[in-house]
N, C-alpha and C positions, 0 to 999 in steps of 0.2 A: 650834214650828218651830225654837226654837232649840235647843232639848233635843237636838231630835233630829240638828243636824248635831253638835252636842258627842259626842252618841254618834257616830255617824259617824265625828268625829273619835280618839278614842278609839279606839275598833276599829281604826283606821290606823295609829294609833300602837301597840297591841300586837300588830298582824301586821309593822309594819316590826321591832318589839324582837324579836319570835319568831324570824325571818328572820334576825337578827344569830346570837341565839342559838344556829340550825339552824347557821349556817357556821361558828360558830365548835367548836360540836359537831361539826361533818367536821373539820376542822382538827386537833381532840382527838384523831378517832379514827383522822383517817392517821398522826399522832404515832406514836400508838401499834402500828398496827400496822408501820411501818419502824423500831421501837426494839427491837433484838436482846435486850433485856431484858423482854420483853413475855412471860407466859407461853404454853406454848404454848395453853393451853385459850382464853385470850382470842384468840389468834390462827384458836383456830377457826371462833368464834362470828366472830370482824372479816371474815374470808374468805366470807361469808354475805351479808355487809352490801350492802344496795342501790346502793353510790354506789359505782362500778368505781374511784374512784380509790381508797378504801378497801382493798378486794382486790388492784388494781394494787401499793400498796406493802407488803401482806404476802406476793405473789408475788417483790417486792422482797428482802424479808428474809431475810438469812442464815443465822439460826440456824430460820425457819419447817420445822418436821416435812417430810419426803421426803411423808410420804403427804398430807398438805395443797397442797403443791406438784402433785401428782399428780395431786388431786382441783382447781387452780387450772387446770389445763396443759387442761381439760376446759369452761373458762371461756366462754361465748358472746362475750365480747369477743375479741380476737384481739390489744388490746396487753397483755390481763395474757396471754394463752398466750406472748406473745414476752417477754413480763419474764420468765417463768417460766424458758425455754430460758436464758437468761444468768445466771442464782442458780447460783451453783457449790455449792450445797449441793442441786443436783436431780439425781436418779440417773438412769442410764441406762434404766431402765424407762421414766421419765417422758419422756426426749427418744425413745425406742422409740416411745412413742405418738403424740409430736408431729409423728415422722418421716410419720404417716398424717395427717396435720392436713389439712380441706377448703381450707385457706389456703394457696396460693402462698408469702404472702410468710412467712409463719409456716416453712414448711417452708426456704426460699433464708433465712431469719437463720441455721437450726438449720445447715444447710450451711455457713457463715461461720464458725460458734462452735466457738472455738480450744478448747475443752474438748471434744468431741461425744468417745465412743469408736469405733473402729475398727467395732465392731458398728452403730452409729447410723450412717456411713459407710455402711457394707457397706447397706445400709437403702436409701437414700436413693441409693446408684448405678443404681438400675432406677427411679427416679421418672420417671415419662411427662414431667416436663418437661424441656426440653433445658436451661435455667437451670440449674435444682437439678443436674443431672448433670455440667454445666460447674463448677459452685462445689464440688459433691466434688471434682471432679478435682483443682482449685485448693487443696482443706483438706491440711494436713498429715499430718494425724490417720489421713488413707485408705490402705489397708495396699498393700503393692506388688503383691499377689493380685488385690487390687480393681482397679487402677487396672490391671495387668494383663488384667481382664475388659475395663475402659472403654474399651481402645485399638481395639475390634473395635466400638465403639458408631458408629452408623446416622448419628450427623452428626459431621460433620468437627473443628467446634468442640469436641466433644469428646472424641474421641478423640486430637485432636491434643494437648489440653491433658493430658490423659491421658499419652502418650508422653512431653512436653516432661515432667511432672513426674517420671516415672520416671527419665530422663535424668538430671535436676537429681538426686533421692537418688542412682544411681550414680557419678555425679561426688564426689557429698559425701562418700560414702563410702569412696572411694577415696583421700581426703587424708590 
C-alpha cells in the first residue's frame, strides 16, 4: 500500500514538473514569435502552433512575411484576424479579405484603422452593416468619390456622417 501511494505520488509530482515545463515552453514560444529577429521560417512553423496566443503574437510581429499574415488574417480566432488588421507590415490584399470577414467586429476595427487604403475604404462602404458604413464615413482614409456615394446611403446616420465629413475636408482644404 505504501508503494503504491509513493507512486502515486511521484506521478503527481512529474505531471505538476511537466505542466511548469508546458508554460514555460509557451512562454518560450510566444517570446519568440513577437521578436522581430525571429526567422522567418520559424515564424511559420510558430503561426501553426496550437495555443492562439502563439499565433496571436506572430500576427503581432512586424517584421512577420505579408503572406504569413495573409494566411493569419484566415485564422478561426478572430482576435489574431484583428491583431492582424493592425501589423502595419499587412498589405492591402490581406485587409481586402478581412474587409469580407464573417465578424462584425473584425470588420468595424478594419473600418477604425488609420492605415486601411482608400481601396479597403471603398470595400467596406457597401457593408450591409450600418456600423461598418458609419465608421468609413468617419475613417480619414475614404476618398471624397466614396463618401460622395455614402451621402445618398438609406440611413440618415450615415449619410449625414458622410456629408459632415466632406464638409470638414472642404473647409480643410480651403485654408
Amino acid at each position: 500500500m505504501l508503494h503504491r501511494i509513493q507512486n502515486i505520488m511521484l506521478i503527481s509530482m512529474l505531471f505538476m514538473m511537466s505542466s511548469v515545463a508546458c508554460a514555460e515552453d509557451i512562454i518560450d514560444l510566444k517570446r519568440a514569435a513577437r521578436n522581430p529577429t525571429t526567422p522567418a521560417t520559424t515564424l511559420e512553423q510558430l503561426a501553426t502552433h496550437e495555443n492562439p496566443d502563439v499565433r496571436q503574437n506572430v500576427a503581432r510581429n512586424r517584421r512577420a512575411p505579408a503572406e504569413l499574415l495573409h494566411q493569419l488574417a484566415q485564422d478561426p480566432e478572430q482576435r489574431i484576424r484583428i491583431t492582424v488588421i493592425t501589423n502595419t507590415a499587412t498589405t492591402e490584399k490581406t485587409h481586402l479579405l478581412l474587409a469580407d470577414d464573417k465578424s462584425q467586429q473584425v470588420r468595424s476595427v478594419l473600418a477604425r484603422y488609420e492605415y486601411c487604403t482608400t481601396a479597403v475604404m471603398d470595400k467596406l462602404a457597401s457593408d450591409k452593416s450600418v456600423d461598418i458604413r458609419a465608421e468609413v464615413a468617419r475613417n480619414w482614409n475614404t476618398s471624397l468619390a466614396t463618401l460622395k456615394k455614402m451621402t445618398n446611403d438609406s440611413f440618415p446616420e450615415v449619410s449625414q456622417t458622410a456629408a459632415r465629413e466632406m464638409t470638414k475636408r472642404k473647409l480643410e482644404a480651403a485654408e
